[in-house]
C-alpha positions as CSV (number, residue, x, y, z in Angstrom):
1,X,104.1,188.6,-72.0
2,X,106.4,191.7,-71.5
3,X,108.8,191.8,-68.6
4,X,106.6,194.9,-67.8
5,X,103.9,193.1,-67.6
6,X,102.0,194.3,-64.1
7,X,99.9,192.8,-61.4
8,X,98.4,193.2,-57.8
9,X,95.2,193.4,-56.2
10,X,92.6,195.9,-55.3
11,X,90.3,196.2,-52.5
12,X,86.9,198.3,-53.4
13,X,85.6,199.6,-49.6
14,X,82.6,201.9,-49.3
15,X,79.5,201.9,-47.6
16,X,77.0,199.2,-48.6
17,X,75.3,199.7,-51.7
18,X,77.6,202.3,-53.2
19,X,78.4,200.0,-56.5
20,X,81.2,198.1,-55.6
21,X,79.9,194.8,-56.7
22,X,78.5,196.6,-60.0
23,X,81.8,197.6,-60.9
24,X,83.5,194.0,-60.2
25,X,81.1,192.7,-62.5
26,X,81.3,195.3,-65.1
27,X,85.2,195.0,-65.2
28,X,84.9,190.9,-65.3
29,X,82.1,191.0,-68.1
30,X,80.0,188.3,-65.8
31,X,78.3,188.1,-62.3
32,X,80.4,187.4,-59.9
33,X,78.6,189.3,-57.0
34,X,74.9,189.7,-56.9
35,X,73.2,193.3,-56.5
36,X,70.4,193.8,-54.8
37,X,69.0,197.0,-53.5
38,X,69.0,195.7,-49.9
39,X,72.2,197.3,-47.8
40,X,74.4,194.5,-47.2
41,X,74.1,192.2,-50.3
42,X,77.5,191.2,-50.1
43,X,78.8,188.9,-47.7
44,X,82.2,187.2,-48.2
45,X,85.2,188.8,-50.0
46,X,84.7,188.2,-53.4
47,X,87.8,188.4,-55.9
48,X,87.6,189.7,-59.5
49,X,90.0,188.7,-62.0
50,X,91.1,191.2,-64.3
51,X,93.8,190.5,-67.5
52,X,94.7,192.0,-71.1
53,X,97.8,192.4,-72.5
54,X,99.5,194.4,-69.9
55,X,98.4,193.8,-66.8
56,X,96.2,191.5,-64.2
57,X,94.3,192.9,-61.4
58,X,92.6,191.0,-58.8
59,X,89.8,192.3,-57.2
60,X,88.5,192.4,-53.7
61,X,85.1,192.9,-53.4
62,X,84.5,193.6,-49.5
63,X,80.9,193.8,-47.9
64,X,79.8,196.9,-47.2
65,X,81.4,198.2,-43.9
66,X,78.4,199.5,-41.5
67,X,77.9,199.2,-37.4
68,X,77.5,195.1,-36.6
69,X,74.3,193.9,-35.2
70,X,75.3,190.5,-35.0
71,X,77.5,187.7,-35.3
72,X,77.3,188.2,-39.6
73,X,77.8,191.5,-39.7
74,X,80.9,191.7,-37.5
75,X,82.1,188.6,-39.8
76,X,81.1,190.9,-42.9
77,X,83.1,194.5,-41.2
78,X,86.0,192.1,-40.1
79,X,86.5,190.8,-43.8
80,X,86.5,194.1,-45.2
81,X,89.1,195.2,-43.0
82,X,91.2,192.3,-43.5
83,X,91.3,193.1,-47.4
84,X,93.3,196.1,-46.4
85,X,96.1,194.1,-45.2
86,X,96.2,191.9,-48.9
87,X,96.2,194.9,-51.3
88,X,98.3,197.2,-53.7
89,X,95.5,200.0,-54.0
90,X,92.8,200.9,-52.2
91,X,89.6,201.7,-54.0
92,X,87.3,203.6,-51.4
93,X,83.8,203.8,-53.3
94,X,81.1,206.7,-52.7
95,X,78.1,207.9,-54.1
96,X,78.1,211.4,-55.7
97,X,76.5,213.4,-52.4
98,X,77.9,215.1,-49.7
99,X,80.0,212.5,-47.6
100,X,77.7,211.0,-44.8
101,X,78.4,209.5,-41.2
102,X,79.2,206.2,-42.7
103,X,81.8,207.8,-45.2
104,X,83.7,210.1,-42.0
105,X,84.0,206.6,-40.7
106,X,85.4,204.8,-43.5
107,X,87.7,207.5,-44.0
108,X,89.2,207.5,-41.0
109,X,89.7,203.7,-40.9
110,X,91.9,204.4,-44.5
111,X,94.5,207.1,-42.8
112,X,96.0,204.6,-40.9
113,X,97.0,202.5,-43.6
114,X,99.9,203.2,-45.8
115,X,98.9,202.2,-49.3
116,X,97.6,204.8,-52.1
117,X,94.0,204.8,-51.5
118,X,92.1,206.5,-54.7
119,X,88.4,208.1,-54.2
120,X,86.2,206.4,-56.6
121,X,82.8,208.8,-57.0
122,X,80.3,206.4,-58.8
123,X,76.8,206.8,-60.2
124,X,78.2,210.3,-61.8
125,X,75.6,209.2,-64.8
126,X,72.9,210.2,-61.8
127,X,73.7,214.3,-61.5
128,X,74.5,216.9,-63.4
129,X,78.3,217.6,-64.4
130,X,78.0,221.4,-62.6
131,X,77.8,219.2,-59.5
132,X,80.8,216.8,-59.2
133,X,83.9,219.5,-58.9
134,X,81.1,220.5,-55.4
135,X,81.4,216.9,-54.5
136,X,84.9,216.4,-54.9
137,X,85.9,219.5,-52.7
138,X,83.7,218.0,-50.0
139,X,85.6,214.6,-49.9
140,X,88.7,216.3,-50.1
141,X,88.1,217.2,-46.5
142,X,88.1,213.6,-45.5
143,X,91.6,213.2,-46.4
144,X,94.5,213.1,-49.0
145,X,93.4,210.7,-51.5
146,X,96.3,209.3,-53.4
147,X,93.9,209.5,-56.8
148,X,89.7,211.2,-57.4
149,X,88.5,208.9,-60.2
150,X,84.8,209.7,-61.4
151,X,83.0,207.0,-63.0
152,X,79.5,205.2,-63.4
153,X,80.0,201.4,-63.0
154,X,76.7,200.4,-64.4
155,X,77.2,202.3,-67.7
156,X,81.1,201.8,-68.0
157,X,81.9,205.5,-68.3
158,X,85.8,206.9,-67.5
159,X,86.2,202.9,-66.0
160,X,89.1,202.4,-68.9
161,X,90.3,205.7,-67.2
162,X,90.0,204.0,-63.5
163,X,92.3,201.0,-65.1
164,X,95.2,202.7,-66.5
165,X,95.4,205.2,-62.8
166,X,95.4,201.8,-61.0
167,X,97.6,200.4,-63.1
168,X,100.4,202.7,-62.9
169,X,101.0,202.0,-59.2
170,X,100.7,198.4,-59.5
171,X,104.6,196.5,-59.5
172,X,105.6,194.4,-62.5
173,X,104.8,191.2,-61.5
174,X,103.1,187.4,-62.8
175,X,100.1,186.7,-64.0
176,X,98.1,185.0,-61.1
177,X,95.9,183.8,-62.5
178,X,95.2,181.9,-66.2
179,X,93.6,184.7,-68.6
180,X,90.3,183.2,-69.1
181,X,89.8,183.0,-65.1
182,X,87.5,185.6,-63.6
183,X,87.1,184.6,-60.3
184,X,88.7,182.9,-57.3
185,X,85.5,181.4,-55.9
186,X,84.4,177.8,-57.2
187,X,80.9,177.6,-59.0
188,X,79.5,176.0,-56.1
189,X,79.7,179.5,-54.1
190,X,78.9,181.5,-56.9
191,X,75.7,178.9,-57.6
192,X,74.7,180.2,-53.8
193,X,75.3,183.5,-53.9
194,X,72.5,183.4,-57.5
195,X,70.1,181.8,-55.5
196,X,70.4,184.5,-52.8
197,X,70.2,187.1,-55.4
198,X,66.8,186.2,-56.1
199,X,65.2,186.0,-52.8
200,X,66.4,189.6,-51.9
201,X,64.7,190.8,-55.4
202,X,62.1,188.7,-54.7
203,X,61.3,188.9,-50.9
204,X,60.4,191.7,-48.8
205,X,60.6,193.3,-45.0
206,X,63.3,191.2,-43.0
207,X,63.9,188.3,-44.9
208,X,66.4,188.9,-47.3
209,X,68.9,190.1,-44.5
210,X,67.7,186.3,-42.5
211,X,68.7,184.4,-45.8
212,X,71.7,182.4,-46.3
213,X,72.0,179.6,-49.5
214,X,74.1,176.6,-49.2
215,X,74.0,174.5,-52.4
216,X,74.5,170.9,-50.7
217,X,75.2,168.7,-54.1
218,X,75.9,170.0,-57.8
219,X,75.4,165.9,-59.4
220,X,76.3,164.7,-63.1
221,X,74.1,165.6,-65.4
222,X,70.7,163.2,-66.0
223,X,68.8,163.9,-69.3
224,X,71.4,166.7,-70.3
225,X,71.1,169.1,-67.5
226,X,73.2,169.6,-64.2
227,X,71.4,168.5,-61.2
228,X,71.8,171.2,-58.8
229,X,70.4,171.2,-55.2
230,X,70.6,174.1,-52.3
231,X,69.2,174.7,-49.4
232,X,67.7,178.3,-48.5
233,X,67.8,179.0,-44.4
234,X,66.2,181.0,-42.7
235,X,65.8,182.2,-39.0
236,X,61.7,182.0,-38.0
237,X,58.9,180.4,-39.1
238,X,57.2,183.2,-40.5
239,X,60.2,183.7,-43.0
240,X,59.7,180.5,-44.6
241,X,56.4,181.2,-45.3
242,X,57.4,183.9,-46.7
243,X,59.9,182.5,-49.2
244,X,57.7,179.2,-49.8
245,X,54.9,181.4,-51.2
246,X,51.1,180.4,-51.0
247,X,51.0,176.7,-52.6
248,X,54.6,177.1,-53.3
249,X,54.2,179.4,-55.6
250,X,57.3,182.2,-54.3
251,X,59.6,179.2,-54.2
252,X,58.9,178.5,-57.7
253,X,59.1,181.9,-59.0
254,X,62.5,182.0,-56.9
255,X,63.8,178.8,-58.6
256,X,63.1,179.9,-62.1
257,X,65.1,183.2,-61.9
258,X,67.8,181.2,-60.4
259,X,67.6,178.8,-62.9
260,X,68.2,181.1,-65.8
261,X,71.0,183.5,-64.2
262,X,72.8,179.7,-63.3
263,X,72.5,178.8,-66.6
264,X,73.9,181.8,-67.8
265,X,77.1,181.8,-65.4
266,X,77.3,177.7,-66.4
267,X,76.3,177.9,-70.3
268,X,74.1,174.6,-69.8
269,X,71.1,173.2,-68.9
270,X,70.3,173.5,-65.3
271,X,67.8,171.3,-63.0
272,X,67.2,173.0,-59.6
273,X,65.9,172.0,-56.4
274,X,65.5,174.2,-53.2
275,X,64.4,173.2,-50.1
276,X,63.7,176.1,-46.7
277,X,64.5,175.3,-43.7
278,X,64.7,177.2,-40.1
279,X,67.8,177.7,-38.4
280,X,67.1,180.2,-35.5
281,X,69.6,183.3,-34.9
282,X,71.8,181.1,-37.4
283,X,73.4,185.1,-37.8
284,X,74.9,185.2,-34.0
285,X,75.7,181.2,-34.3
286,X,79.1,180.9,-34.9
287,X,79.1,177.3,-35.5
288,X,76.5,177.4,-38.2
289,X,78.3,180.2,-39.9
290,X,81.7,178.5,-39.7
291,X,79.3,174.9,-41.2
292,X,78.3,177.4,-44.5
293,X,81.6,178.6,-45.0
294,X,82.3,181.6,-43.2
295,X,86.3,182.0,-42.7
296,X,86.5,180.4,-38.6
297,X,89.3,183.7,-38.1
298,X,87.2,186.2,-39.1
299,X,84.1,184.7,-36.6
300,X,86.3,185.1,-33.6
């Protein structure tokens, strides 16, 4: 290690489902925050570790920032705006369109902080190249970005690019973390958060946004495999017969996709058990959110 060696960490803010968690995976080379195509996939702030030779970047993945409806989602807008108060760069992420209502907002929120924040356009794989210099000059009215990066996260393109630009206004600093380390969360959350991923993809009409996974005991292995049990909540009746299936038979399928990707994170054998329960309006209960791990500060 060089004594030019550089590090810090980088928030990624946008409107929900604008690719954040994409790119964080893309840049780590493993899940580390599930996608879904329901708004508000992510929940908790989810750090991405970043190394080479040169530098180590940490990365904040932040829930999508939209208008609370509950006791969650002002849990989910307070952590992304607490992420802003931890970083070096600020990565504010947009689709390539016209800035919307949401974006205004977000915009606004990032000239009162005094850090360089860079526009990130993703998806530019999705339009024609005529179109992006149109989209830039339309963001440029939202204010003085430090940095206008293009890039497509789920194809890679121009994010090598994205690296270096953060890079240069990182400070020379340690390496955080050990190289081989790509997250900051333990298994056990990650093990959730898989399990989650599959009941959004798998469940329809309010129940992905009523779902929260708690994985209660991860045992030594019995013949070979790691004994893995979770919990899936949910907030009504009606949405646990929803994700139990007729006969059992959604609960099964939900298991078995959960099963692989969980093998795939762990590299081993995996035995899963899921149990549904009800907790009602567990989303406004601030105990029960506090009880799953939801940071007590960021309830109040």
């Amino acid at each position: 290690m060089t004594e030019e060696f550089k590090s810090g960490f980088v928030a990624l803010i946008g409107r929900p489902n604008v690719g954040k968690s994409t790119l964080l995976n893309y840049l780590v080379g493993q899940k580390v925050a599930i996608m879904s195509p329901q708004p508000q996939t992510t929940r908790n702030k989810i750090s991405g570790v970043y190394t080479d030779d040169h530098e180590q970047i940490v990365f904040i993945d932040t829930p999508g920032i939209h208008k609370p409806k509950n006791k969650l989602d002002d849990f989910m807008d307070k952590s992304s705006y607490s992420a802003l108060d931890e970083v070096d760069v600020v990565l504010f992420m947009v689709e390539p369109e016209k800035a919307g209502k949401g974006d205004h907002y977000i915009a606004d929120l990032l000239k009162k902080i005094k850090k360089p924040v860079f526009l990130v356009i993703n998806k530019i794989d999705t339009i024609h190249p005529d179109k992006l210099l149109e989209i830039i000059d339309s963001y440029k009215e939202l204010g003085d970005f430090t940095e206008i990066v293009p890039i497509s996260a789920s194809q890679g393109n121009n994010v090598d690019e994205l690296i270096k630009t953060i890079t240069k206004y990182l400070p020379v600093g340690p390496q955080f973390y050990d190289a081989d380390q790509i997250t900051d969360r333990p298994e056990y959350f990650i093990v959730a958060e898989l399990i989650r991923e599959q009941v959004l993809r798998l469940t329809h009409e309010e129940v992905p946004h009523a779902t929260a996974v708690v994985v209660d005991r991860m045992r030594d292995h019995e013949n070979g495999k790691l004994q893995i049990e979770a919990t899936i909540y949910v907030e009504r009746d009606g949405q646990k017969g929803i994700v139990i299936g007729k006969r059992g038979s959604m609960l099964k399928q939900i298991g078995i996709a959960a099963r692989k990707e969980i093998e795939n994170l762990l590299g081993e054998k995996v035995n899963l058990r899921l149990w549904v329960k009800v907790q009602k309006n567990w989303r406004s209960d601030p105990a029960f959110l506090k009880s799953i791990g939801y940071n007590a500060k960021e309830l109040r």
